[in-house]
C-alpha positions as a Python dict, from the first residue, in 0.01 Angstrom:
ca = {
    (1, 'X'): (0, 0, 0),
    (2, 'X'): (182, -26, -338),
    (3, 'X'): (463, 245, -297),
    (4, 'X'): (523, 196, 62),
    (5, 'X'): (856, 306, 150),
    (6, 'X'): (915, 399, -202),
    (7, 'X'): (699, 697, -184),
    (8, 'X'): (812, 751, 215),
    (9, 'X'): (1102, 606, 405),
    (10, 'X'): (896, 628, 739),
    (11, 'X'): (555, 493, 626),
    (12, 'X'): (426, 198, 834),
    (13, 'X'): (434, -163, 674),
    (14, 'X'): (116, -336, 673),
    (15, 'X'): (87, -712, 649),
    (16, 'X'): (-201, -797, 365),
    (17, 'X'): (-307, -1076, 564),
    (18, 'X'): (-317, -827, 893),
    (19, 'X'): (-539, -602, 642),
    (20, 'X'): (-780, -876, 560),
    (21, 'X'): (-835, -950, 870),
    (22, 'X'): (-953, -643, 1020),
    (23, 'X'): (-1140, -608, 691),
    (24, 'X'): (-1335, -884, 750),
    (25, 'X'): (-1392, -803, 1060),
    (26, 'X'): (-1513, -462, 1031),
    (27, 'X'): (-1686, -474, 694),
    (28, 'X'): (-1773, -810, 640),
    (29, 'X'): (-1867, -960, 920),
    (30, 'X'): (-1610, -1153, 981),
    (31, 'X'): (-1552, -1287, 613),
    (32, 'X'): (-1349, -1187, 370),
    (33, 'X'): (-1574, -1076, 123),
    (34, 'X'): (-1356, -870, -179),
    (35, 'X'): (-1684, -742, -309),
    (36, 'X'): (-1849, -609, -30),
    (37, 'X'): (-1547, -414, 42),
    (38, 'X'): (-1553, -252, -257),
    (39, 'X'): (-1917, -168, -239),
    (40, 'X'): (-1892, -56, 125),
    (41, 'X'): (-1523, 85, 177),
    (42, 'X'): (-1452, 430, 18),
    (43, 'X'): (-1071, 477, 175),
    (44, 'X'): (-826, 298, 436),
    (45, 'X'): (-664, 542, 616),
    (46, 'X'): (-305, 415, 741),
    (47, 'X'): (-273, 633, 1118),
    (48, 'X'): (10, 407, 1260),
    (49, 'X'): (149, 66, 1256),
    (50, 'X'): (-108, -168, 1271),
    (51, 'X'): (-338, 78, 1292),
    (52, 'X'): (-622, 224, 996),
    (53, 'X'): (-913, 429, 986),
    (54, 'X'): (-1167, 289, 759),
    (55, 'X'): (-1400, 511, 591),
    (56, 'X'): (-1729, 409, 412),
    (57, 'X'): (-1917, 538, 109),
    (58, 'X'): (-2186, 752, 209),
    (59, 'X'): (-2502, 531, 124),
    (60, 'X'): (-2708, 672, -149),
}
């Protein structure tokens, strides 16, 4: 999300607040939760606009 179209010219823009939101929906229950993200989330995958592929660490 920080280079953006720097790094490509045809790479999808992604609202933050968009991102948050289907964050909290998918990982935190429905609240934002910055932590629990970080525990749970190991990459966002950008496939499209308005569309990502979250995946999770592998639980230990």
């Amino acid at each position: 999300m920080e280079k953006g179209k720097a790094a490509c010219d045809k790479s999808p823009t992604l609202e933050e607040t968009w991102l948050k939101e289907e964050l909290s929906k998918r990982v935190c229950n429905g609240t934002y939760d910055e932590r629990v993200i970080r525990e749970k989330v190991d990459v966002v995958k950008v496939v499209g606009a308005n569309k990502i592929e979250i995946v999770l660490k592998k639980e230990r």
